[in-house]
N, C-alpha and C positions, 0 to 999 in steps of 0.2 A: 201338398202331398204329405201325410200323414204315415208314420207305420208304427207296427202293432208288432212283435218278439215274443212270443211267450215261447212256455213250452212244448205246446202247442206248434203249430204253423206258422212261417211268418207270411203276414201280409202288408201291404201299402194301400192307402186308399186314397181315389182319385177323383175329383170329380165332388159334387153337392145337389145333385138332383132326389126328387120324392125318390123313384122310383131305383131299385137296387141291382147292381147288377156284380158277377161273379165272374174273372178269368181265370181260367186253366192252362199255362205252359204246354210248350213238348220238349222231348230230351234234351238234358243238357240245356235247357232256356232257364227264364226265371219268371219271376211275375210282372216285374218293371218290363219284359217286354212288350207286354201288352200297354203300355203307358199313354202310346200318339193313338190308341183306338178306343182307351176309356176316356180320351181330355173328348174325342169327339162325339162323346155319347152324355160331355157333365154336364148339361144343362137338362136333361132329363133325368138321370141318372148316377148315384154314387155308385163309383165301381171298386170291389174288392180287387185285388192283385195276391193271387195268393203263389206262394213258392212251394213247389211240392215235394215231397218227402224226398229226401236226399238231393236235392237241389237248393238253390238260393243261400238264405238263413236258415232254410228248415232242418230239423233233426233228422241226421241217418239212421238208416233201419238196417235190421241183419238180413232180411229177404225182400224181392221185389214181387210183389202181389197188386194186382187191379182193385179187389176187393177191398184189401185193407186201404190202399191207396186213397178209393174213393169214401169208404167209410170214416178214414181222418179227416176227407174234406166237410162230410158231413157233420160229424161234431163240432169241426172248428165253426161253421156253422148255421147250426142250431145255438150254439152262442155268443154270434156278432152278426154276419149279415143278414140271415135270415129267422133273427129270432123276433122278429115281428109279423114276418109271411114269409110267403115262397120269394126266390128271385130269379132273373132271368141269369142262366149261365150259359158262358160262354168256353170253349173247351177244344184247343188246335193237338192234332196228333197222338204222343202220349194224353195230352191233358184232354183229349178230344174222348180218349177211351174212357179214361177214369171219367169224364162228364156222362159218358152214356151209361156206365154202370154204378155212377151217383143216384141218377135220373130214373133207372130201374129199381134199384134197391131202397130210395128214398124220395121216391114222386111229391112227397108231401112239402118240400123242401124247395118244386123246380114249377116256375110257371113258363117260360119259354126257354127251350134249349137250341144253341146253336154249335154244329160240331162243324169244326173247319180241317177239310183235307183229310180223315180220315174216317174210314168205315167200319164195324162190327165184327171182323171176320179177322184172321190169322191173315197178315201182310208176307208177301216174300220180298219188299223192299228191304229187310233189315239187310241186307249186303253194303248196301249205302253208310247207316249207321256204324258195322261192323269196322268199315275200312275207316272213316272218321274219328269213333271211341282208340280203337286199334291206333291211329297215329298219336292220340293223343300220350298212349298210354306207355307207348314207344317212344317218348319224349324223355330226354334226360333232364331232370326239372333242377339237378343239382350243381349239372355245368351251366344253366341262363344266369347272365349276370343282369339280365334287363328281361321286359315283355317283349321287345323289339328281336331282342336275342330266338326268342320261340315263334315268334314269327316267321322269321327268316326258317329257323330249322322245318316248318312247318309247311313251307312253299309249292315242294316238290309232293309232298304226298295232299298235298291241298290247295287246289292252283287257284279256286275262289278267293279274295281278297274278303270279299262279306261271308263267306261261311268260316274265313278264320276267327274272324274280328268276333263272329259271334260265339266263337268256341272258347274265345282267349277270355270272354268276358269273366269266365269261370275260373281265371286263374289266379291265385292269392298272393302275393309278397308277404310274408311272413320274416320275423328275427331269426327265424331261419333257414331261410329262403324262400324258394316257390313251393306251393302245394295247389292243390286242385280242389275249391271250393265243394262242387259237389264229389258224391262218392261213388271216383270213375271205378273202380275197380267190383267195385258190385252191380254198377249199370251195363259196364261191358260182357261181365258174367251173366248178367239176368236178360241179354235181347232175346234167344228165344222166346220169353215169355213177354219181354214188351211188344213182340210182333204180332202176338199170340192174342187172345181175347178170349175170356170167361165166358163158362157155359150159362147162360142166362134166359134157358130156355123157360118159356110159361111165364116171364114178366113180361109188362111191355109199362110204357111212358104213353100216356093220353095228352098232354100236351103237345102244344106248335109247337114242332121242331124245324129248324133249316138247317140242311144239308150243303156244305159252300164248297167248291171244291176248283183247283185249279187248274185251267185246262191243260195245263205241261207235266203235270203230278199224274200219276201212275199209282195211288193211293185209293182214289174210287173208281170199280171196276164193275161191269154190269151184273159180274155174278152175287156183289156183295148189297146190292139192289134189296131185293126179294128180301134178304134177311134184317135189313134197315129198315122194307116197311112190315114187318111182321113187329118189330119193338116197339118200333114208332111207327104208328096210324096215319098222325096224324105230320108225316114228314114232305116236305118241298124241296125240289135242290135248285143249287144254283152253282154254275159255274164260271169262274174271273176267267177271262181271256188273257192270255197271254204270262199268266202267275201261275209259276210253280208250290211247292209243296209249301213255302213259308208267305201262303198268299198275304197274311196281314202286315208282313214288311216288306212284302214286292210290289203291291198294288195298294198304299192305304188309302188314299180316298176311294176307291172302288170299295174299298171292304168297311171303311166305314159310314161311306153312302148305305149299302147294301145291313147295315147294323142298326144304323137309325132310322129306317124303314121299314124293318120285321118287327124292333123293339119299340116301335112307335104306339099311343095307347091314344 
């Protein structure tokens, strides 16, 4: 595994196959999460692992916007993974949104698009997020003398043992103590509008798209249908039994069965 830091985005790359492929995070993830579903796609496929703006390594921004969100993944790019063609991208949640309004606004860029667990439309699950970000943010990061310390503080408003672990991944030891890798305090401020989705009417994406979705998730809904296939024509869903909203680390061989079978040439 290889990574790339510029000024730019950061990303990791996974994998040594011809063909190219591109993940997308969602909140508060990073791009190494996607790590156990590009190693299952590297014999076809080198996969990008990108961190997105105010997550990971990547640089913070003063506002959270889709547009701009997806138009940095487009530059970064047009200058590493897909400066020889298009590639297939891959895109769960937040990262699911930003992939579909990559995929609109730079089709030239996207030969098969897969959005996992989310849909086109303004979500009213961010209540979820809010209570989540909100403990986070309600965390006294100056009394932890350990990660273990924030764990524990973390129990009561967070009784998942794996949605801590993946929240805590975010957390920094520093010379001067703990800080919080990405930029909680503007992603807390900004769910409205991560729940929300750009008006992108009069584009659509002519490429194979699949639509993955978990049957315990409350993320794809029939009324967001219609407007999925109005962008995308040319869309198929599928949904994991028994996986909720983080299908690619609740079910990973089902999802990356289901990867290397859409992505297959």
């Amino acid at each position: 595994m290889s990574t790339q830091n510029s000024d730019a985005l950061a990303t990791k790359t996974v994998g040594e196959g011809p063909d190219r492929a591109v993940f997308l995070h969602g909140l508060f993830g990073r791009g190494r999460n996607f790590t156990t579903a590009a190693k299952a796609i590297g014999e076809t496929h080198t996969s990008t692992l990108v961190d997105l703006p105010n997550h990971g390594e990547s640089p913070w921004t003063e506002d959270f916007s889709y547009v701009d969100m997806a138009d940095a993944v487009a530059d970064s790019l047009r200058s590493g993974a897909a400066a020889d063609g298009p590639v297939d991208l891959i895109g769960h949640s937040m990262g699911g949104k930003t992939a579909m309004v990559l995929a609109l606004r730079h089709p030239d860029l996207i030969d098969r698009l897969v959005i996992v667990d989310i849909s086109p439309v303004g979500s009213d699950n961010g209540g979820e997020f809010e209570h989540l970000l909100g403990s986070l943010a309600a965390l006294d990061l100056g009394a932890l003398a350990s990660r273990t310390d924030a764990d524990e503080a973390l129990q009561d408003p967070i009784p998942s043992r794996g949605t801590r672990g993946f929240l805590l991944q975010n957390l920094r030891s520093t010379d001067s103590g703990y800080s919080w890798q990405p930029n909680l305090d503007l992603l807390y401020e900004s769910l409205p509008t991560i729940g929300g989705f750009p008006d992108m009417s009069g584009r659509e994406f002519t490429g194979s798209t699949l639509w993955v979705g978990g049957s315990e998730s409350g993320y794809i809904t029939e009324a967001a249908e219609p407007v999925m296939r109005e962008l995308f024509p040319k869309v198929r869903q599928i949904t994991v039994k028994g996986a909720g909203h983080w299908v690619h680390s609740e079910k990973p061989e089902e999802f990356a069965a289901i990867l290397r079978s859409f992505l297959n040439r």
